[in-house]
PAZAPA-4460 file (N, C-alpha, C; in steps of 0.05 Angstrom, whole numbers, plus 32768, in hexadecimal, padded with zeros to 4 digits):
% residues 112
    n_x    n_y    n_z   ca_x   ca_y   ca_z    c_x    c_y    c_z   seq   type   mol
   8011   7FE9   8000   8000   8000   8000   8012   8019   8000     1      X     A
   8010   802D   7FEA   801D   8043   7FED   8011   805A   8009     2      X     A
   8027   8063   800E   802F   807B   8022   800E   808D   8023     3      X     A
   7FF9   808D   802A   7FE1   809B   8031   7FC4   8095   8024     4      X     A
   7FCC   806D   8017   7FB0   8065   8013   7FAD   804F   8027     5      X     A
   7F97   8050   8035   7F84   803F   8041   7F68   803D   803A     6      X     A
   7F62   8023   8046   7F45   8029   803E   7F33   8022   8055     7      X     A
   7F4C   802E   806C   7F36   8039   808D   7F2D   804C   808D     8      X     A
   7F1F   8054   809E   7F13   8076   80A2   7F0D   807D   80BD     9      X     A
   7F0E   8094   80C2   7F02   8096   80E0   7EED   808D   80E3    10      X     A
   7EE3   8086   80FE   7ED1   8077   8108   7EC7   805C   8102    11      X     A
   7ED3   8049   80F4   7ED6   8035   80EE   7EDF   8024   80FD    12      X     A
   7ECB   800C   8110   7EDB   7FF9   811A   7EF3   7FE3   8116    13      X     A
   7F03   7FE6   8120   7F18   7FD8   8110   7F2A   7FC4   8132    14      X     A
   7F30   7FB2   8124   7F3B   7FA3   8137   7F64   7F93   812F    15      X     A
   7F6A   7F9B   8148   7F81   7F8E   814B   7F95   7F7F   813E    16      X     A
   7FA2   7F7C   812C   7FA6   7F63   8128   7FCB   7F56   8129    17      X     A
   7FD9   7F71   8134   7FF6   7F63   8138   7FFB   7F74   8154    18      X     A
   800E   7F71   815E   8014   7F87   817A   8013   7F79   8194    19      X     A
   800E   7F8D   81AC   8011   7F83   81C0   7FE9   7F86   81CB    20      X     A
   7FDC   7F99   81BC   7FBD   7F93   81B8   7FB1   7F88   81A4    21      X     A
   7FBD   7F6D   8195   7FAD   7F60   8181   7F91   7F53   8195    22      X     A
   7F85   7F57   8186   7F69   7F4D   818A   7F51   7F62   818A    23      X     A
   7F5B   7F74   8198   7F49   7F83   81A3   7F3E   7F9D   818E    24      X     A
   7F29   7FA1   8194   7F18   7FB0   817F   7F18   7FD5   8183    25      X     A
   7F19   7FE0   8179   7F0F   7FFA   817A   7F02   8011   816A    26      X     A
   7F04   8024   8170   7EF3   803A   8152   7F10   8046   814F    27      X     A
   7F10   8050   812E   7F2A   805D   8124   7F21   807F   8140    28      X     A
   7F36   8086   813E   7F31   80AB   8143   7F41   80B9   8134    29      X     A
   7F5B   80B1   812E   7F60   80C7   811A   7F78   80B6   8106    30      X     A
   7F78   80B8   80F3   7F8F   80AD   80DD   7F9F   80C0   80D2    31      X     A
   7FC1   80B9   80CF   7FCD   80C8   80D3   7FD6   80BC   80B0    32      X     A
   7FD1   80C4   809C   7FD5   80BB   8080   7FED   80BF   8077    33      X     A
   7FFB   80D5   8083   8019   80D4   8070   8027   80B4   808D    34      X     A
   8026   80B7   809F   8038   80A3   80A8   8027   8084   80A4    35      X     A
   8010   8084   80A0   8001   806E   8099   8001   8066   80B3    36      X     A
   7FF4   8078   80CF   7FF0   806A   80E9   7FD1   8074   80F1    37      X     A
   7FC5   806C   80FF   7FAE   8069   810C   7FA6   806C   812A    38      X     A
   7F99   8080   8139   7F99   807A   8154   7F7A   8070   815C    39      X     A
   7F7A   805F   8163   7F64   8048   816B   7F61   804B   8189    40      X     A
   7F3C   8051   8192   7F3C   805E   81A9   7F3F   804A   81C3    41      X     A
   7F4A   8045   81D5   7F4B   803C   81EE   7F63   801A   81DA    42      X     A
   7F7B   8021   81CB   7F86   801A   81C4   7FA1   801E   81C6    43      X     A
   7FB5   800B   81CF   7FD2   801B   81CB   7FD3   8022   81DF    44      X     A
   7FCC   802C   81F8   7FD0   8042   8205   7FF2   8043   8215    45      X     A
   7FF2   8062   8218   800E   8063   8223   8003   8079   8237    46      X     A
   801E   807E   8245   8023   8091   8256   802B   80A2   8250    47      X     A
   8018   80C7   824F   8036   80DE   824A   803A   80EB   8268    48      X     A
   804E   80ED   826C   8052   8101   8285   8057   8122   827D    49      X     A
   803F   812E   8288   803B   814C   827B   8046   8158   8293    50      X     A
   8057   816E   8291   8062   8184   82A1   8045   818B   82B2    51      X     A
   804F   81A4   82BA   803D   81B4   82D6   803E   81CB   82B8    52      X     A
   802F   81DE   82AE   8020   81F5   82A0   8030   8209   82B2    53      X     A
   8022   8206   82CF   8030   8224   82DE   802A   8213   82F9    54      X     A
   8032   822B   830C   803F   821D   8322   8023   8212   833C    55      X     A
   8003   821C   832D   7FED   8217   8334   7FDD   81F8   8329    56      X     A
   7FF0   81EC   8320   7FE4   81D8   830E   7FFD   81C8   8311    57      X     A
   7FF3   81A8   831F   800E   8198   8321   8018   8182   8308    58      X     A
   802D   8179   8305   802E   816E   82EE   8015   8152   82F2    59      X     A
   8018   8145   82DF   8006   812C   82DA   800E   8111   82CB    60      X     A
   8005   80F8   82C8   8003   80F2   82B2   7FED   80DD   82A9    61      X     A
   7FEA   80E8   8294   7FD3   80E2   8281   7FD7   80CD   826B    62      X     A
   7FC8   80B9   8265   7FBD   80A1   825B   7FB7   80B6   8241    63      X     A
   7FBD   80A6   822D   7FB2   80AF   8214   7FB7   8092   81FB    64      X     A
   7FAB   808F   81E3   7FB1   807F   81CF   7FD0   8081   81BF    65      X     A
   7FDA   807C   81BC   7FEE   807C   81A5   7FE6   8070   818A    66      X     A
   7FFA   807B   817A   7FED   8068   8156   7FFE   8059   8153    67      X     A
   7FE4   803E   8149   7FF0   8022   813E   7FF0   802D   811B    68      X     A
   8006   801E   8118   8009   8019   80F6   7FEC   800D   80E8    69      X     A
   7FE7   8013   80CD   7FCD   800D   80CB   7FD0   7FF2   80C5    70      X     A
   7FEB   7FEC   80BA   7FEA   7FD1   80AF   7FE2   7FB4   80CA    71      X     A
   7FE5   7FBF   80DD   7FDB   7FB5   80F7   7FC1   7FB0   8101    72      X     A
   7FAB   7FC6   80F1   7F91   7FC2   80F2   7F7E   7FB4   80DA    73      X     A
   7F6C   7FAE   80E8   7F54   7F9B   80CF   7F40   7FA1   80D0    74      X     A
   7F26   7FB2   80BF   7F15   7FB6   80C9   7EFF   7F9D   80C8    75      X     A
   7EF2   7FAE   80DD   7ED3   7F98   80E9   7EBA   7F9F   80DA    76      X     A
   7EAA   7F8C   80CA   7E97   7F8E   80BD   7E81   7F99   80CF    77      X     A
   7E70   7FAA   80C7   7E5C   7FAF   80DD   7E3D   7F96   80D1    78      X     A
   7E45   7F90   80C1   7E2F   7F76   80B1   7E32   7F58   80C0    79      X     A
   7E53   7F4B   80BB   7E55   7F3A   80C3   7E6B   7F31   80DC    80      X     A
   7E75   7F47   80E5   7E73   7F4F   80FD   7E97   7F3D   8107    81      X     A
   7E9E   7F39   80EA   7EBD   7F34   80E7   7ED3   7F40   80DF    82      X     A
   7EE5   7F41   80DB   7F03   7F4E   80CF   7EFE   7F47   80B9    83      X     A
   7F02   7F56   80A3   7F03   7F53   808A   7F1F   7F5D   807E    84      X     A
   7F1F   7F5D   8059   7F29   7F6E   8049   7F0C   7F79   803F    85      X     A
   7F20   7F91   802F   7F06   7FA4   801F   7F11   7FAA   8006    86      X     A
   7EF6   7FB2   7FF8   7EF8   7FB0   7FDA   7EE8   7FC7   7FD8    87      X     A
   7EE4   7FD3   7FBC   7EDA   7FE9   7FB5   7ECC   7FEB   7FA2    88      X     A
   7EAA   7FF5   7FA0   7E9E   7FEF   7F8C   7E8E   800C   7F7F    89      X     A
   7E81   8017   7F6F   7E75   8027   7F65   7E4E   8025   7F64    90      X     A
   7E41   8034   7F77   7E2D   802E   7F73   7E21   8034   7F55    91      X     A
   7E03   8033   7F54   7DF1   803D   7F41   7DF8   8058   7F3C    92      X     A
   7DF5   8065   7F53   7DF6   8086   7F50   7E15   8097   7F4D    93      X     A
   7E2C   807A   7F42   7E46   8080   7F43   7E57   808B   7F60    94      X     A
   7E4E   8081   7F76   7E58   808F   7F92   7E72   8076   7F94    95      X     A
   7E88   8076   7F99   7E9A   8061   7F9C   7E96   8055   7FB9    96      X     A
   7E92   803D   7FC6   7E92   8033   7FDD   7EA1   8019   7FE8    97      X     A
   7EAA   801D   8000   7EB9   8003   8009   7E9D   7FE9   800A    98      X     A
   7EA9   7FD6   8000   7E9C   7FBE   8005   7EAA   7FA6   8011    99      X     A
   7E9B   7F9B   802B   7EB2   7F86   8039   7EB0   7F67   801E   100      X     A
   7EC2   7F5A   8025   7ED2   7F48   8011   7EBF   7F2D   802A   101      X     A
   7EBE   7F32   8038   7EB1   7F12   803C   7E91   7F10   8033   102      X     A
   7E88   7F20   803F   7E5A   7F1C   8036   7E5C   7F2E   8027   103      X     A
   7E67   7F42   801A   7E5E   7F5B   7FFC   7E4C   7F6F   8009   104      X     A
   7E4A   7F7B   802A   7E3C   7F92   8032   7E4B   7FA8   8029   105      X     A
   7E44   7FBD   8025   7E4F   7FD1   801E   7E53   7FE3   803E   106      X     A
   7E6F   7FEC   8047   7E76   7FF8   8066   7E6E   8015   805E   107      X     A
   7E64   8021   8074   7E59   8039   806A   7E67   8049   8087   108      X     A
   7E77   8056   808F   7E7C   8067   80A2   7E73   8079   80B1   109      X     A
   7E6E   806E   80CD   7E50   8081   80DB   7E66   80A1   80DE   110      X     A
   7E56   80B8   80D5   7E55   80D3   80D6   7E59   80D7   80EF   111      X     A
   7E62   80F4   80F5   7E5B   8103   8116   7E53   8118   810F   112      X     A
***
């Protein structure tokens, strides 16, 4: 796959599949296309240790996601409720759409 094609998207369940969290499932949150990475929510997580701001506010540290490589993730059919590959088809009305490769649903990506 060249350097900024996938065919994940935000909000797309996608699950695990090499690492130290293979298995486990999550929603994309943000894709990072030139490095081809992904941060997957309550995935990865690490530790950052943030300074103190000013001398009223003590330092902390905070839990956050890191990005897995995409080649690491698989998405989850919302039809048949497995890991697939995806394929790409053209409706009637010419709109281009992902279609999963095992049952032929077409994945449609829930909006916010």
């Amino acid at each position: 796959m060249r350097q900024g094609q996938t065919s994940l998207r935000i909000n797309d369940q996608v699950e695990v599949i090499a690492g130290k969290d293979k298995g486990r499932v999550g929603k994309i949150l943000r894709i990072d296309s030139g490095k081809n990475r992904a941060v997957v929510e309550r995935i990865n997580m690490i530790k950052k240790h943030q300074k103190p701001v000013d001398t009223t506010q003590p330092g902390q540290v905070i839990d956050r996601e890191a990005s897995l490589h995409i080649s690491n993730l698989m998405l989850v059919c919302p039809e048949c409720a497995e890991t697939v590959r995806t394929g790409k088809k053209f409706l009637e009305d010419g709109t281009k759409v992902r279609v999963c490769k095992g049952c032929g649903a077409t994945i449609e990506t829930a909006k916010n």
